[in-house]
N, CA, C and O atoms as a Tinker XYZ file with bonds, in Angstrom:
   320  protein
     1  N    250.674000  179.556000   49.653000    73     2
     2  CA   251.579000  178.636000   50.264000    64     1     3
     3  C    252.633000  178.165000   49.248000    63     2     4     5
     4  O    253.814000  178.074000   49.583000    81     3
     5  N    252.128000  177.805000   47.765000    73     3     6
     6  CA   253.100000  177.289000   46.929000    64     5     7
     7  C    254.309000  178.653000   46.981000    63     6     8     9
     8  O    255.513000  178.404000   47.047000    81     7
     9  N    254.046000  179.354000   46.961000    73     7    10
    10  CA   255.420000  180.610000   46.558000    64     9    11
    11  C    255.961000  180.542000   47.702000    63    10    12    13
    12  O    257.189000  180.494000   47.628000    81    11
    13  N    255.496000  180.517000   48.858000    73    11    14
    14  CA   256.217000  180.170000   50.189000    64    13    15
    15  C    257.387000  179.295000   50.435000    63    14    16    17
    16  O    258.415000  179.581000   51.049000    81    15
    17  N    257.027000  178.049000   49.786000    73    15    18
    18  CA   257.325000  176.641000   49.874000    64    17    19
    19  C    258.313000  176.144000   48.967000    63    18    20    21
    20  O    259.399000  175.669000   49.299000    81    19
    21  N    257.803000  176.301000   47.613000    73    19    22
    22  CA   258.149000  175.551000   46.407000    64    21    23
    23  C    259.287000  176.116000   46.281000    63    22    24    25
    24  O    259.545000  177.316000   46.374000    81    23
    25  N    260.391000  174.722000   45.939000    73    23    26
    26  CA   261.994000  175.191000   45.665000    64    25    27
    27  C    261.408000  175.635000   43.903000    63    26    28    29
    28  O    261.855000  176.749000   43.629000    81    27
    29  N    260.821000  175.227000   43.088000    73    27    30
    30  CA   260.655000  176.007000   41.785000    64    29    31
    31  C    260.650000  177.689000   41.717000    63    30    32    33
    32  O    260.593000  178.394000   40.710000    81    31
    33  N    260.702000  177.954000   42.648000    73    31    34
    34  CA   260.218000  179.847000   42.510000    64    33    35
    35  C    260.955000  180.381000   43.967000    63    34    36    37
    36  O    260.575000  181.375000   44.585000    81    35
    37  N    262.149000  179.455000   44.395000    73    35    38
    38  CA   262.713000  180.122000   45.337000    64    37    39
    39  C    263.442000  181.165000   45.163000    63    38    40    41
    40  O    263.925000  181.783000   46.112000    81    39
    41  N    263.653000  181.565000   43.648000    73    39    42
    42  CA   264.537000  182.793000   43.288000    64    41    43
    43  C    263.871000  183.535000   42.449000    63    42    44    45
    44  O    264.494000  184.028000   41.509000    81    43
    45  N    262.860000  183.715000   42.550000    73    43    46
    46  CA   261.799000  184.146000   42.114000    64    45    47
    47  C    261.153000  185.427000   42.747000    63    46    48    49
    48  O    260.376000  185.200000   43.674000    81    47
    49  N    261.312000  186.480000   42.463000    73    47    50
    50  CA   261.030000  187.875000   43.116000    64    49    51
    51  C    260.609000  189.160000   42.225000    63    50    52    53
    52  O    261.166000  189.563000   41.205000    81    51
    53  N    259.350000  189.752000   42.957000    73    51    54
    54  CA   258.922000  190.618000   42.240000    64    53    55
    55  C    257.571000  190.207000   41.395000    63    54    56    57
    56  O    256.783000  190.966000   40.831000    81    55
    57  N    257.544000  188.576000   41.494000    73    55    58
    58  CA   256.818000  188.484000   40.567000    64    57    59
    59  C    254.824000  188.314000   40.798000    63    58    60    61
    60  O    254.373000  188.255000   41.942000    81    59
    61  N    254.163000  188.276000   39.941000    73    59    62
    62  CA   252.526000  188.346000   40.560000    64    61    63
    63  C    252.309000  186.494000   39.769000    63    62    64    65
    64  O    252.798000  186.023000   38.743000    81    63
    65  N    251.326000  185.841000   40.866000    73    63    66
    66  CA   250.947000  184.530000   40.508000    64    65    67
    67  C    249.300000  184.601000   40.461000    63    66    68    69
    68  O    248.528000  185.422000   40.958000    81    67
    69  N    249.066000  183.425000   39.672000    73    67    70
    70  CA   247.720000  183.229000   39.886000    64    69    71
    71  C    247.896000  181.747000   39.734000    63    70    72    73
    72  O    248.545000  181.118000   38.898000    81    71
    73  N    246.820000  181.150000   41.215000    73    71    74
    74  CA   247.214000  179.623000   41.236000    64    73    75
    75  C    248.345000  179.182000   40.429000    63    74    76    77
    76  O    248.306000  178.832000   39.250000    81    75
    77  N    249.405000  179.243000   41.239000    73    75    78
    78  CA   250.901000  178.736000   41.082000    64    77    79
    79  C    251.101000  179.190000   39.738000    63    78    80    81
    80  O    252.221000  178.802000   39.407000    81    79
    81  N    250.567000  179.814000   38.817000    73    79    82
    82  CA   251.370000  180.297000   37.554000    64    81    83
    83  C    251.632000  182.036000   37.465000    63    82    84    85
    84  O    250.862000  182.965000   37.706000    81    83
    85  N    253.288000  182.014000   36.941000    73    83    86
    86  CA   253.063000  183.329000   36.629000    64    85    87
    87  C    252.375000  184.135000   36.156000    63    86    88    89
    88  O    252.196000  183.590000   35.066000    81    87
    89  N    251.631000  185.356000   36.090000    73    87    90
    90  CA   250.612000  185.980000   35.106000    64    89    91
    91  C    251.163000  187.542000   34.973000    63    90    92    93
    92  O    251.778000  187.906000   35.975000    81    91
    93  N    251.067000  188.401000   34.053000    73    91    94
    94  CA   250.951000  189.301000   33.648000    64    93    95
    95  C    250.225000  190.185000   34.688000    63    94    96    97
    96  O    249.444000  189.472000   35.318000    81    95
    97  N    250.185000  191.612000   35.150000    73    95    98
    98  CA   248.835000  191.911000   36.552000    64    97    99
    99  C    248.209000  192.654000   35.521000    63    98   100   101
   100  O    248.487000  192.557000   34.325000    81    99
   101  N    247.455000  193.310000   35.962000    73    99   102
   102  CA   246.852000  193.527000   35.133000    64   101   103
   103  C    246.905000  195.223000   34.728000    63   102   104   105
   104  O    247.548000  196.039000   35.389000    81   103
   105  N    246.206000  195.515000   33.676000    73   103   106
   106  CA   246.613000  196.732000   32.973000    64   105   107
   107  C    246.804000  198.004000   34.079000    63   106   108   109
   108  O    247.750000  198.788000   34.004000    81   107
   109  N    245.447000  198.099000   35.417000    73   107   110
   110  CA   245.197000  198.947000   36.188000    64   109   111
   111  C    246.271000  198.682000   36.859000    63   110   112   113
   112  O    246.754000  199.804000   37.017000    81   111
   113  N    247.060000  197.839000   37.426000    73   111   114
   114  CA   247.769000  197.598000   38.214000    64   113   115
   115  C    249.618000  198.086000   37.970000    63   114   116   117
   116  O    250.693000  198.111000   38.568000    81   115
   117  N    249.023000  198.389000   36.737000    73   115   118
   118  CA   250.690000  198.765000   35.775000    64   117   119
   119  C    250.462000  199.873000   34.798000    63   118   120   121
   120  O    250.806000  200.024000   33.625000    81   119
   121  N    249.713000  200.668000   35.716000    73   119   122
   122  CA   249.351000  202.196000   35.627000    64   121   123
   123  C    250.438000  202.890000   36.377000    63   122   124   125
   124  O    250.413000  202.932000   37.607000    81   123
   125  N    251.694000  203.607000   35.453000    73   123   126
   126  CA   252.607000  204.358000   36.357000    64   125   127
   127  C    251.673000  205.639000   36.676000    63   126   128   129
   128  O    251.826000  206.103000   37.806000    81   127
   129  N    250.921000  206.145000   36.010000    73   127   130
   130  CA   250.492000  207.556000   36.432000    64   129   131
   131  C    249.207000  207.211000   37.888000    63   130   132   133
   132  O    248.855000  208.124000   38.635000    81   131
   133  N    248.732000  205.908000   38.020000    73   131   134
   134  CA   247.849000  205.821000   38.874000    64   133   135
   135  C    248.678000  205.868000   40.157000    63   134   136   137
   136  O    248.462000  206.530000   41.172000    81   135
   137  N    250.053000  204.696000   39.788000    73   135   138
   138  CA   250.674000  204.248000   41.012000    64   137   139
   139  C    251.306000  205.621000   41.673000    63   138   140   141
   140  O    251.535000  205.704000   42.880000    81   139
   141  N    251.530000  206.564000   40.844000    73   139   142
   142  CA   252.128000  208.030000   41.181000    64   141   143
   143  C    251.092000  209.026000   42.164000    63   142   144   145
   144  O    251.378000  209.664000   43.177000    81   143
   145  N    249.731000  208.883000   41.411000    73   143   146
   146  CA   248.987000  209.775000   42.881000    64   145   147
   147  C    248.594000  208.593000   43.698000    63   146   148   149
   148  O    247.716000  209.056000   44.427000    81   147
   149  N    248.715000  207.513000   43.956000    73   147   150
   150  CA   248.169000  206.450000   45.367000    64   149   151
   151  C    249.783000  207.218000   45.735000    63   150   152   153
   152  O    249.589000  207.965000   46.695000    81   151
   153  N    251.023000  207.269000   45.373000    73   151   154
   154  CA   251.542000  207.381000   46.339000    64   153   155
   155  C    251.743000  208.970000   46.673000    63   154   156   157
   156  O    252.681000  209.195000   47.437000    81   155
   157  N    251.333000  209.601000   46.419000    73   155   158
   158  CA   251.232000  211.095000   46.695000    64   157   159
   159  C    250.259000  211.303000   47.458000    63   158   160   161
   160  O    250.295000  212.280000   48.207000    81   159
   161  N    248.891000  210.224000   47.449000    73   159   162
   162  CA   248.201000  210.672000   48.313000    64   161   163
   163  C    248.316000  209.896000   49.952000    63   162   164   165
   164  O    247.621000  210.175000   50.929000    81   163
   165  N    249.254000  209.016000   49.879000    73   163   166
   166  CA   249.726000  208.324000   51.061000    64   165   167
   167  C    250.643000  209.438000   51.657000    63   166   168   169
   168  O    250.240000  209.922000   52.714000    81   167
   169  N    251.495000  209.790000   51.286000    73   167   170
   170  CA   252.550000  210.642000   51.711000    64   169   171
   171  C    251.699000  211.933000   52.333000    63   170   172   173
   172  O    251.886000  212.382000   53.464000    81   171
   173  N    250.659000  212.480000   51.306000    73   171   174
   174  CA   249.948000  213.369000   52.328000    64   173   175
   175  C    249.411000  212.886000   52.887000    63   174   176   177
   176  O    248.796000  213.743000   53.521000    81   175
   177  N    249.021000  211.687000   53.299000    73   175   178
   178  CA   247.956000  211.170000   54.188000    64   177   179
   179  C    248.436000  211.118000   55.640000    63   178   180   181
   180  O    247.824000  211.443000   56.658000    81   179
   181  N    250.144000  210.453000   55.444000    73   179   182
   182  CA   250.797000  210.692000   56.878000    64   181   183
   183  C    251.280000  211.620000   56.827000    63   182   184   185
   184  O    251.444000  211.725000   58.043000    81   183
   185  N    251.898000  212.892000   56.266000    73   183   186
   186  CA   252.078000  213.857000   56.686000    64   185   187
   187  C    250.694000  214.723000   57.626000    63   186   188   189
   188  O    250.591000  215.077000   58.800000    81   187
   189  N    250.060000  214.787000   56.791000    73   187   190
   190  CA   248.679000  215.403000   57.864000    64   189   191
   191  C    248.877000  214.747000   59.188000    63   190   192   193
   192  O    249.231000  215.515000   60.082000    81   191
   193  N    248.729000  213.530000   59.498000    73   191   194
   194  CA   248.550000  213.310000   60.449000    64   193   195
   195  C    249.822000  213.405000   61.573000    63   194   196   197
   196  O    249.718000  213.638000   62.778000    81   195
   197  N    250.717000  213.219000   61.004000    73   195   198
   198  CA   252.577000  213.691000   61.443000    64   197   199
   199  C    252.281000  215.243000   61.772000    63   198   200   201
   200  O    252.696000  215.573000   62.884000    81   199
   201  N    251.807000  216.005000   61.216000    73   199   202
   202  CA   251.800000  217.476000   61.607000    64   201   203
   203  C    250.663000  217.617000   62.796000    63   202   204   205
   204  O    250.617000  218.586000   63.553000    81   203
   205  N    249.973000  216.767000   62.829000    73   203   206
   206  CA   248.580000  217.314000   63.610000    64   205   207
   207  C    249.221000  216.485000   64.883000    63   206   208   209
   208  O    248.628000  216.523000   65.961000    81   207
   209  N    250.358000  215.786000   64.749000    73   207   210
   210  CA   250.499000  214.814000   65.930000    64   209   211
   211  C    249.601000  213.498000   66.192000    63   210   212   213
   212  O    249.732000  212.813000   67.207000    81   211
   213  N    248.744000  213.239000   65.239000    73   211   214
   214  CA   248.309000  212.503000   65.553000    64   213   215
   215  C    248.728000  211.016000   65.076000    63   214   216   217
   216  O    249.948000  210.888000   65.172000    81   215
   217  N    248.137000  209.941000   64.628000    73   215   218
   218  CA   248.318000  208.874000   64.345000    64   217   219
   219  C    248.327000  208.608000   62.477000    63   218   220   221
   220  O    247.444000  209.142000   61.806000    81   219
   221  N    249.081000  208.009000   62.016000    73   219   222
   222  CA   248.880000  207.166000   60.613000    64   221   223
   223  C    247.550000  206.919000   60.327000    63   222   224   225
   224  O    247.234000  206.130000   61.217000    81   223
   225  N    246.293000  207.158000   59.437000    73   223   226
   226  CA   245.281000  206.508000   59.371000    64   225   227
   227  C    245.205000  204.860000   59.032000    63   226   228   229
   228  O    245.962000  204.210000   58.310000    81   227
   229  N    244.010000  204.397000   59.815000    73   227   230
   230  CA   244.547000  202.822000   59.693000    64   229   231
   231  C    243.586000  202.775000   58.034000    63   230   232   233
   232  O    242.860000  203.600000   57.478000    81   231
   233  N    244.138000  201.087000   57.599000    73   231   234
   234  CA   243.712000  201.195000   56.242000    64   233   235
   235  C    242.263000  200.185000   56.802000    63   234   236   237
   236  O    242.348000  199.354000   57.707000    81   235
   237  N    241.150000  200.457000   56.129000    73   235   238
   238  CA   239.726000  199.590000   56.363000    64   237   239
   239  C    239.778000  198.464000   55.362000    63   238   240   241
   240  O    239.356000  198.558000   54.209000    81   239
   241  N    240.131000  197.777000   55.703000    73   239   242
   242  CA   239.994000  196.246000   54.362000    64   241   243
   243  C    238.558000  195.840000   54.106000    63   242   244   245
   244  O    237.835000  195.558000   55.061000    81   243
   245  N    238.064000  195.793000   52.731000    73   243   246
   246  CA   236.713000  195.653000   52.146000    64   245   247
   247  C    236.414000  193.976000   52.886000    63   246   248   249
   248  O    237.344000  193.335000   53.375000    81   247
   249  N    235.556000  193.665000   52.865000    73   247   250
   250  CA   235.108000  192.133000   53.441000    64   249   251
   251  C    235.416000  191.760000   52.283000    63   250   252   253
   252  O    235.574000  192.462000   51.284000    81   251
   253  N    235.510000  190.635000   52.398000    73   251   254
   254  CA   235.971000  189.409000   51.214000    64   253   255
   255  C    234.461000  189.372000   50.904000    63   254   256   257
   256  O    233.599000  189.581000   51.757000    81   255
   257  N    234.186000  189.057000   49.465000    73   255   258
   258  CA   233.205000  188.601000   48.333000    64   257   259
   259  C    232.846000  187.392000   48.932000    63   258   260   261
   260  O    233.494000  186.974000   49.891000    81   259
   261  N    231.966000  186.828000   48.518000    73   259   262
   262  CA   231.360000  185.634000   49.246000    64   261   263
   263  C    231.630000  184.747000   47.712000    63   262   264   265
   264  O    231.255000  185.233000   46.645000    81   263
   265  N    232.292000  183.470000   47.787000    73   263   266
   266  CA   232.691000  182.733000   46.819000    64   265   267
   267  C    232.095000  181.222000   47.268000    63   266   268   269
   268  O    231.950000  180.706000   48.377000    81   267
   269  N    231.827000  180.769000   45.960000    73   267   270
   270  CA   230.842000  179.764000   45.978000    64   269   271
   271  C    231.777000  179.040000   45.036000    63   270   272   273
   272  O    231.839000  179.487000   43.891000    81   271
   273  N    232.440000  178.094000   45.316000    73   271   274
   274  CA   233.085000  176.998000   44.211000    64   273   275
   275  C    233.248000  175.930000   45.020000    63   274   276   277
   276  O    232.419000  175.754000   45.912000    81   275
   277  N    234.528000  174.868000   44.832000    73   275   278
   278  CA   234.712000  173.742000   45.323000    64   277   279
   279  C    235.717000  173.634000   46.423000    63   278   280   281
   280  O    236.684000  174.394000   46.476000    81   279
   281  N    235.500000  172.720000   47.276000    73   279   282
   282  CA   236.424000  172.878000   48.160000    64   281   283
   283  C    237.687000  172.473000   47.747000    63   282   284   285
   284  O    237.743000  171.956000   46.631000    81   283
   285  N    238.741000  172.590000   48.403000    73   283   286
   286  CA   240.252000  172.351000   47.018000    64   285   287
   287  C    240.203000  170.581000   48.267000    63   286   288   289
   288  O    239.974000  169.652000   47.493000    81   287
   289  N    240.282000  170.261000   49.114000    73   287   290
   290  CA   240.694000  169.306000   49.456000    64   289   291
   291  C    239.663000  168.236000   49.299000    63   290   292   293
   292  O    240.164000  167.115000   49.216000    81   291
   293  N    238.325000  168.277000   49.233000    73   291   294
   294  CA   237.031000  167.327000   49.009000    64   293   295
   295  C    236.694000  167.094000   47.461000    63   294   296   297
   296  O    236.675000  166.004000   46.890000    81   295
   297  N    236.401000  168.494000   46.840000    73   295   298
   298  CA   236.081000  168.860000   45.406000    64   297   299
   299  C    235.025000  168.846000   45.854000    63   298   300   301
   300  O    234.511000  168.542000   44.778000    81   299
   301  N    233.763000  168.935000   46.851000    73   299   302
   302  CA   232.331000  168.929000   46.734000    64   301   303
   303  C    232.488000  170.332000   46.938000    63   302   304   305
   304  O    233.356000  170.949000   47.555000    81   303
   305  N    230.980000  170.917000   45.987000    73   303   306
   306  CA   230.583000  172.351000   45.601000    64   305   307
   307  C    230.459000  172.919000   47.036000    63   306   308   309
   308  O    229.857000  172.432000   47.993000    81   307
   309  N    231.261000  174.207000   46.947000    73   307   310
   310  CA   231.323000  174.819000   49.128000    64   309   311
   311  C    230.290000  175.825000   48.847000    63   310   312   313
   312  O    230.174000  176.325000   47.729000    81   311
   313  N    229.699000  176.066000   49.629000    73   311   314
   314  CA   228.872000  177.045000   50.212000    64   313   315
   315  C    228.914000  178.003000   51.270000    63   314   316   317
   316  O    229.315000  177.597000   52.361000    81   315
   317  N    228.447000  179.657000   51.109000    73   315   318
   318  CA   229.433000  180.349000   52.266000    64   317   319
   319  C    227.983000  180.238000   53.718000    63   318   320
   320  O    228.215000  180.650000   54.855000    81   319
């Protein structure tokens, strides 16, 4: 919500946050040779399916981790 919102970072683009501060991403993430086959293997991913006529494969999102800390608006310890 803060990057949404906040006139501090309204001209602010491109960039990665962690709780409202800028951060560095991290090493895997600023892998040009990784980012080069994810996108080679996307491009074949819809081409296959562009040739077969069929559909884009949809992407499966992992379940969220189960996180155990504080609630941000109470501060009492949350539980999932």
């Amino acid at each position: 919500m803060y990057l949404a919102t906040s006139p501090e970072v309204a001209d602010v683009s491109g960039g990665y946050f962690v709780n409202a501060k800028r951060r560095s991403p991290s090493k895997a993430a600023q892998d040009a040779d990784a980012a080069r086959r994810l996108w080679a293997a996307s491009e074949a991913l819809v081409a296959d399916a562009a040739a077969s006529g069929g559909t884009v494969p949809t992407v499966v999102r992992p379940r969220p981790r189960l996180w155990t800390g504080r609630c941000a608006v109470s501060g009492r310890p949350r539980a999932n």
